[in-house]
Structures are given as structure tokens and as C-alpha cells.
N, C-alpha and C positions, 0 to 999 in steps of 0.2 A: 434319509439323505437330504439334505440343506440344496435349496432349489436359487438360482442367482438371474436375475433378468438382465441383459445387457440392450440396452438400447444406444445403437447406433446404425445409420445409414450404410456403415462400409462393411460388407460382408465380410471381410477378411479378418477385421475386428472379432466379429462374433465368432468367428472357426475358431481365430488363433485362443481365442479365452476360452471357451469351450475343451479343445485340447488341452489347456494349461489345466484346467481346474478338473477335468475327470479324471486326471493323474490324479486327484485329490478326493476323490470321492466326492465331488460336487455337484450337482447337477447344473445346464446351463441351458438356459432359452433365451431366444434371439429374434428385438423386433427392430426393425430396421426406422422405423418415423415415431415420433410421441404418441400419434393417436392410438398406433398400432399397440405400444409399450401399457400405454393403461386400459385397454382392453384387454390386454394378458392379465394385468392386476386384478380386475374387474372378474374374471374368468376363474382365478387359480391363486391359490395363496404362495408368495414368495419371501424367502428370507432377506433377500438383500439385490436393488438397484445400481449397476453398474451405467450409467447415460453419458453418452456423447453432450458436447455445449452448441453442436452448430448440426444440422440435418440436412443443409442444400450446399452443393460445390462452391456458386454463389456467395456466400452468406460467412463471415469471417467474427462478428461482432458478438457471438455469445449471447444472444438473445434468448435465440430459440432453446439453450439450454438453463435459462433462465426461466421463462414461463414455465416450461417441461419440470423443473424442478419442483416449485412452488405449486404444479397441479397435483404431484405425487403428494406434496406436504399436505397440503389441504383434503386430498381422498385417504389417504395413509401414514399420519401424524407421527408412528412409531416406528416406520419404516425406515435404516438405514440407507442412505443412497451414497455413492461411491461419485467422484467425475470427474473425467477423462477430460483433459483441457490442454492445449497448446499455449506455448508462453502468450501470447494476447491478450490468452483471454484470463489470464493469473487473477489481476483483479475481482472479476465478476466473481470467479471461487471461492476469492477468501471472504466476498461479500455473504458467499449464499453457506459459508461454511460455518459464519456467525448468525447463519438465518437456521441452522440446523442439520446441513449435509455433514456426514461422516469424517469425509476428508478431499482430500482431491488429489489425482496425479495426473504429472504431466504424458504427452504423446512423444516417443516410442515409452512405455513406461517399462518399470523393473519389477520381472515375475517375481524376483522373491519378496519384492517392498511390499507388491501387490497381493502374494499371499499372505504375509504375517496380516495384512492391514486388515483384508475377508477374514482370514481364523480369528481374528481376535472382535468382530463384528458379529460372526455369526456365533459366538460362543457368548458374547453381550447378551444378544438376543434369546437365546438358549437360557442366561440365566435368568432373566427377563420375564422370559414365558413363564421358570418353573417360576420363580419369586410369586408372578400374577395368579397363575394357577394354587398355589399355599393361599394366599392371601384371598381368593375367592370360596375355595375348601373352608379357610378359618369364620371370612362371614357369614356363609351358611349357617355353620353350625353354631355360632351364636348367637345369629337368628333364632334355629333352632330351640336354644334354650329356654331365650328370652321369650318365646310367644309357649313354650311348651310348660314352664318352670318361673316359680317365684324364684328370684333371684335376691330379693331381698336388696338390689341397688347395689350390688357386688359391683365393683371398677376391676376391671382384669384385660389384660392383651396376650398376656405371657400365653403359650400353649402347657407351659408344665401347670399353672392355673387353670386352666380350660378343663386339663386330664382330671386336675381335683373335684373339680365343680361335675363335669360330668357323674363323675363315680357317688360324688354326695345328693345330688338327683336320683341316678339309678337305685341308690338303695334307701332312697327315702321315704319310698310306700310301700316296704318293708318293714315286721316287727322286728328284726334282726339289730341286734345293738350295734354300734357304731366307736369304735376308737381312733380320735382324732387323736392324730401326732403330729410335733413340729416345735420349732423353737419357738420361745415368748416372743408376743407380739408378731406372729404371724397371721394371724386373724381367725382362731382355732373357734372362738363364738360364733364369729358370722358365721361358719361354716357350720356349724351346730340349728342355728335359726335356721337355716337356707334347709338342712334336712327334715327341723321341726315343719315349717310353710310349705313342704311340698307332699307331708304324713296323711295319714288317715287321720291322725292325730292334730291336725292342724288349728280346729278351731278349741281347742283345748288349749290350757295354761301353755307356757315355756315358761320355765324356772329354772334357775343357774344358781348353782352352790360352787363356791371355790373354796374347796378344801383345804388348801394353804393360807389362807386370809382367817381361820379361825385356830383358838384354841382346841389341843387333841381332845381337853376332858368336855368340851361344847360340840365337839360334829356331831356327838349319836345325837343328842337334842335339835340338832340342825333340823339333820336325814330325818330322826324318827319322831319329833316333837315330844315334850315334856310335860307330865303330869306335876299339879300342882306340889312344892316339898319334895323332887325330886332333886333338888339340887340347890347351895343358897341363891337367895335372890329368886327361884322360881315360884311367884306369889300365886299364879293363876294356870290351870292350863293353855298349854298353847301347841299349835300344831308345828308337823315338819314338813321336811323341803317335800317328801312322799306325799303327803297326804294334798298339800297346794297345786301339788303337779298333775293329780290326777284325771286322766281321761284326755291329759298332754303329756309333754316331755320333759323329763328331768338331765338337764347337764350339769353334770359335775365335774368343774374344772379342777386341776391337778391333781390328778385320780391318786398319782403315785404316791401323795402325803398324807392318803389318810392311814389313820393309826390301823394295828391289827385287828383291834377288838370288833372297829366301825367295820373295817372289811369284813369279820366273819357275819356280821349281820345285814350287813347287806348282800353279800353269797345268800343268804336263806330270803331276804326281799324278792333277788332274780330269780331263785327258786319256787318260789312259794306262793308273790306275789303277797304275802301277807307277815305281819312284824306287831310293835306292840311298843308304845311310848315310853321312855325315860321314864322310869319309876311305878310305869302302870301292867299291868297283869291284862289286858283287854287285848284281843288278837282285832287287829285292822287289814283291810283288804283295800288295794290299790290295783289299778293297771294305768301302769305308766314304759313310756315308751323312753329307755335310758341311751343318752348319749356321754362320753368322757372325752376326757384331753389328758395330753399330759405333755410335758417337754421331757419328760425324766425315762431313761431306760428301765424298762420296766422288766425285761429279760434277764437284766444286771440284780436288777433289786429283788429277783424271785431268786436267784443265786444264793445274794447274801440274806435269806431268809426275812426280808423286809416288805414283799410284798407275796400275796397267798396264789400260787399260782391257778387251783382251779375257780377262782375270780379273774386274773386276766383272763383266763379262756372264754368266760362267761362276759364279758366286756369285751371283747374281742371278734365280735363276730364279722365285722366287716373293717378293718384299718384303711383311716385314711389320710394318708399324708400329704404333710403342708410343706413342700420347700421354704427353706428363705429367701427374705426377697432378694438376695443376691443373687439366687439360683434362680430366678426369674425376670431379668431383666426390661422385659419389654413393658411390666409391667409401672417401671418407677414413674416416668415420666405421665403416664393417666392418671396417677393417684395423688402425683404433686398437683395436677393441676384441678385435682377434683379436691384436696383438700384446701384449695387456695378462695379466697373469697373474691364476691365479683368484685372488678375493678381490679384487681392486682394480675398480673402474668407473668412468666418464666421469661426471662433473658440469656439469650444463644449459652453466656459464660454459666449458669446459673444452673442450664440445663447440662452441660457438659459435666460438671462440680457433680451433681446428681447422681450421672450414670457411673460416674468415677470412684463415687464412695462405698463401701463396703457395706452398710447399713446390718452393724451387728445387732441393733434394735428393731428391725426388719422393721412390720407396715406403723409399728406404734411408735418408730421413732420418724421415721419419715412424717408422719404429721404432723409430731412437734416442731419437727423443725420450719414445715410451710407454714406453722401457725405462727411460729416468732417471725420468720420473716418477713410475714405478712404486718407483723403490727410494727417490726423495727423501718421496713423500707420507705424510705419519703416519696415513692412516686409510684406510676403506674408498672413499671418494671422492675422485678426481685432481681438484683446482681449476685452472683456465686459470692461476694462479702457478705452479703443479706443473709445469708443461709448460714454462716459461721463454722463451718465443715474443717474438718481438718485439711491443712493443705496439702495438695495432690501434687506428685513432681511433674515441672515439663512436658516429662515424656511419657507419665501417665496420661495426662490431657489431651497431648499430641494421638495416644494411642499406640505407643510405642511398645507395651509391654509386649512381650514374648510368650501368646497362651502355649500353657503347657499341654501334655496328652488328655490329663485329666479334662481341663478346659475346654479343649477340643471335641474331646466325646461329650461332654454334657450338651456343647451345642449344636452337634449331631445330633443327641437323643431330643433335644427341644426341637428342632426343624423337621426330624421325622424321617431325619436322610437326607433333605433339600439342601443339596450344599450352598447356593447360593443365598439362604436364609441363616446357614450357620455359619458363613463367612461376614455377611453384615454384621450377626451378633457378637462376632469380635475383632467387628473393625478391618477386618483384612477384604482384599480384594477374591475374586475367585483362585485365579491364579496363586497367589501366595499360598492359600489353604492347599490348593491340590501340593503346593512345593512340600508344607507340614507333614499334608497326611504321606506323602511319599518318606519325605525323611522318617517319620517313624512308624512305619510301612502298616498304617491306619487302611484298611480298602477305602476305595472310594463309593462305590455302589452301597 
């Protein structure tokens, strides 16, 4: 129950609020002079200061609720205060209301003005606390990671980032193979390094084969290296990505392209740990720690007989997934400015244009583009023309779109439940989202 201090001299004050607001489930305490009022504070945490502007019969000029103010501001910075003033002292109000008071009413005031004014104060605060309470959760724990885990200079805010990076920590001093999934240009490598730097495996090689970047009748010569005359142009032997990799980690990027043949030999690599070069007869032995990627459905392509399924199983030990950076918003704005070089900065419009773009090329087009704008801008500040994005309507920029369910629960499952975290992430205030979730009868809890 949300606790409210009333400070005022006239007792009848205090009764008559009291009675108003335990209709309300509110709690109310009552000090009659200033000193009395911040020794309550001093004592006992309160949601919200309700104060008189004058404390002696005497005394007509708003003074005394003038200091009385500015000493709650200065002990209790985040503390809404409420103030009860008679038309005289109107002035001093709107002075201390630009200084940071809540609001002000006048004397006799209006119970109902008066309550919308507290529920909508104390529900501020409320979201307030949880926002601060997330937002000390989040530092922790990437604290946490940072002092526990090489992180390899990962930029991340998002928490659906946080959940990946956690999970590719936990299972990275494991020999448990690892399948990273996500769309291109999600940053599926970094994510591979950051598991290699935190292995047993660590001080060993990291080697990356991107299976789609070569020729099909070239990856067994990749993976398994090629004895001299095994193929034209192969003048000398020469080793493969297994053999480089060894006593470190081999990723191989877009797992889904390699050919049939290469997959059945490499099922007998995960198996065996042991294989034999392009055109050579010699069994070789490796222990290498396998990481993959892929963007491509791989459950589709074992359907259509394209990829061998008891190799996904074997590659599959632990899946871990990369949203796009759409689906992660908080993080655009740390990575524009971590791919910006010094001397260059984001401008209000610039950062706006950012949050607004879809980024189908997720983190690898985002760079490109803070890297042209960084070489096209004439000054110290990037302009959302700088950025050359496509343009965003009005009401896009304004924030006007209308998220839908979908939208909405993603950014429930990103806050964790905190609605006042998932209503920032789109832009709405509290109240709006509770109106969403009611219309399409979303629980709130």
C-alpha cells in the first residue's frame, strides 16, 4: 500500500485527506510543521509529499512553503511533492513547479482532481522503481559477465542479446558442439569467438571455414586438406581447416551449404575424430572443438533430403540463437556509436532515423552505414541525411505506429514482464500499453 505524507499545520487537513485517500487504499501520515515532515522522511520511506505553503496563522507569503520544498528536493531528489496553495501564493507554485514540484492545487481543493493527480504520481513512481530496479538487475549481470567471461568487446544493451551471450558463456567450457542460428549479419562469428575465448580450448587455434564462400568440389580439400595430385593445380601437400584447428575450434560458417559428400565425412570426423586427406590413404587424428552457423532452415533442408539429419543432431548439441537486430532494439543505438569514430556523434534526428529503420542487414549493415556517414558528414554531428536510410513517414518518427500483439509480446518477453520497460520499448506511455493489453485481453502480470 503506497504511503502519502501530508504536511500541514491544520489538522483538519490531515483527517480530511486521510479519510479521502483510505477510501483509496492509500496510506496517510500527518505532520503538522516542516521539521516534524522531514523527520517522518528521515524515519520511513514515502511515496508522495502532500505540503502546505505557509505553517504559522501569521504568515501569508509562501515562504515557508518555499524553503520546506527545496529541503525535500535536496534530501529526496525523486520524490514527487503535491502543494496545497491559496490563490496568493499561485505565483510561488508555478515557480517551484518549474523547480520540480509535481503539481499544485488550490485551497478548498477537488477530491477527484486530487485523486487522478496521486494515482497517476504514484503509478509514475511505481513505474519508476520497477524501470530502476531492471536497470540495476541488468547491470549486475553484465558486470557479472564482463569480470567472469571474455567477451571479446561485444557492444550489447538489448536483454534478448544478454540471453545469447549468457547461454554462449554457459556452454563454452563444454565439449558439447554448439549451433549458432540467425540471419546474415547478425554477428554469428563473434558469437563463435566469445565461445572459442571462454573453452578449455582457448589457447588453441580458432579457424573459420565459410562453406558457402567456396567451391563444392574444394570444401573436402578445405575441411580435410589435400595430398599432393589429388586434384588439378594441387602441386604440393597441404593441410585442412581440421588439422589447423587442432587443440582449438573449428567454425564453420553456413553449415547448411555444404555438399552431401563433405557432410558424410564429416559425421565420421564428429565421430571418430579421425579422417584422411584428399587423395591420401593415411588416417589423421584431431581433437577439435566444432562450432556452426547457419541462417538456412535446416529442419526444411533435412525434409528435402538436402541436408543429412544424424549430422544436424551431431552439430546440434546446444542451439544458439541470434535475433535480428530488429528484434533487439536497445541495442542499435551502442553499436552506431561504437562503430562511429572519434570526433564524429549521433544527432537527436539521426538517432531517431536509426531506431526507425528496420535493419534487414542487421549488425553488418548498421556499420556500413555509420561508416559512410562518418566519411560523407562535414561536421562534428551525423544528420539522419548523413545516414541515407530510407525515408521514414511522419508518423513513423513521431512514433505513431500502432504495435501490434505480436510487437507487444516480444516486448513483454524482452522486459521480462516489466511493463514499464516494454512500454518504453514502444514508445507508449504506461497507461496506453495497459489500454493495448486490455483491448486484446494480453494479462498484465
Amino acid at each position: 500500500m503506497p504511503t502519502i505524507l501530508v504536511i500541514d499545520d491544520n489538522p483538519a487537513v490531515g483527517t480530511a485527506l486521510e479519510v479521502l485517500f483510505s477510501l483509496h487504499d492509500i496510506n496517510t501520515v500527518h505532520a503538522e510543521s516542516p521539521d516534524d515532515g522531514l523527520a517522518m522522511l528521515a524515519r520511513a520511506p514515502v511515496d508522495l509529499v502532500i505540503q502546505d505553503m505557509n505553517f504559522h496563522a501569521d504568515t501569508t507569503s509562501g515562504d515557508e512553503g518555499v524553503a520546506l520544498f527545496h529541503r525535500i528536493r535536496d534530501a529526496h531528489p525523486d520524490l514527487p511533492v503535491i502543494l496545497l496553495t491559496a490563490w496568493t501564493h499561485l505565483e510561488s507554485a508555478v515557480d517551484l513547479v518549474k523547480a520540480g514540484a509535481a503539481d499544485y492545487l488550490a485551497k478548498p481543493w477537488d477530491d477527484r482532481k486530487l485523486l487522478a493527480t496521486v494515482n497517476n504520481l504514484l503509478e509514475l513512481g511505481e513505474s519508476r522503481r520497477e524501470l530502476a530496479q531492471t536497470q540495476t538487475g541488468e547491470r549486475k549481470r553484465r558486470d557479472a559477465l564482463l569480470r567472469d567471461f571474455d567477451l571479446r568487446g561485444l557492444v550489447y544493451a538489448d536483454p534478448a542479446s544478454e540471453a545469447a551471450l549468457t547461454l554462449a558463456c554457459q556452454v563454452a567450457r563444454s565439449d558439447i558442439p554448439v549451433l549458432v542460428t540467425g540471419p546474415n549479419g547478425a554477428g554469428k562469428e563473434r558469437y563463435a569467438e566469445i565461445i572459442h575465448a571462454n573453452s578449455a580450448a582457448a589457447r588453441g587455434p580458432f579457424v573459420a571455414l565459410n562453406c558457402g564462400a567456396l567451391p563444392a568440389e574444394l570444401i573436402e580439400a578445405e575441411l580435410f586438406g589435400a595430398e599432393a595430385g589429388a586434384y588439378t593445380g594441387a602441386n604440393k601437400p597441404r593441410e585442412g581447416k581440421f588439422e589447423a584447428a587442432d587443440g582449438g575450434t573449428l567454425f564453420l560458417d553456413e553449415i547448411g551449404t555444404l555438399p552431401l559428400a563433405g557432410q558424410v565425412k564429416l559425421l565420421r570426423v564428429l565421430e571418430t575424430g579421425r579422417f584422411e586427406r584428399l587423395g591420401g590413404n593415411r588416417e589423421r587424428s584431431v581433437k577439435v572443438r566444432i562450432v556452426s552457423a547457419t541462417n538456412a532452415d535446416l529442419p526444411a533442408l533435412i525434409a528435402d533430403g538436402r541436408f543429412r539429419e544424424d549430422l544436424y543432431y551431431r552439430l546440434n548439441g546446444i542451439e544458439l540463437r541470434l535475433p535480428p537486430l530488429a528484434q533487439r532494439p536497445r541495442d542499435i543505438l551502442p553499436l552506431a556509436r561504437h562503430f562511429l569514430p572519434a570526433g564524429k556523434r549521433l544527432g537527436e534526428d539521426a538517432e531517431r532515423a536509426l531506431q526507425q529503420h528496420a535493419w534487414p542487414g542487421n549488425v553488418r549493415e548498421l556499420r556500413n552505414v555509420m561508416q559512410r556517414a562518418a566519411l560523407l558528414a562535414r561536421g562534428e554531428a551525423i544528420g539522419a541525411a548523413d545516414l541515407a536510410l530510407p525515408a521514414a513517414t511522419t508518423q513513423d518518427i513521431a512514433g505513431g505506429d500502432e504495435p501490434d500483439r505480436g510487437a507487444i509480446e516480444a516486448a513483454l518477453a524482452r522486459s521480462g514482464g516489466v511493463l514499464a520497460q516494454a512500454a518504453a520499448d514502444l514508445g507508449l506511455s504506461r497507461q496506453a500499453l495497459y489500454r493495448r493489453l486490455d483491448r486484446l485481453g494480453i494479462p498484465r502480470s
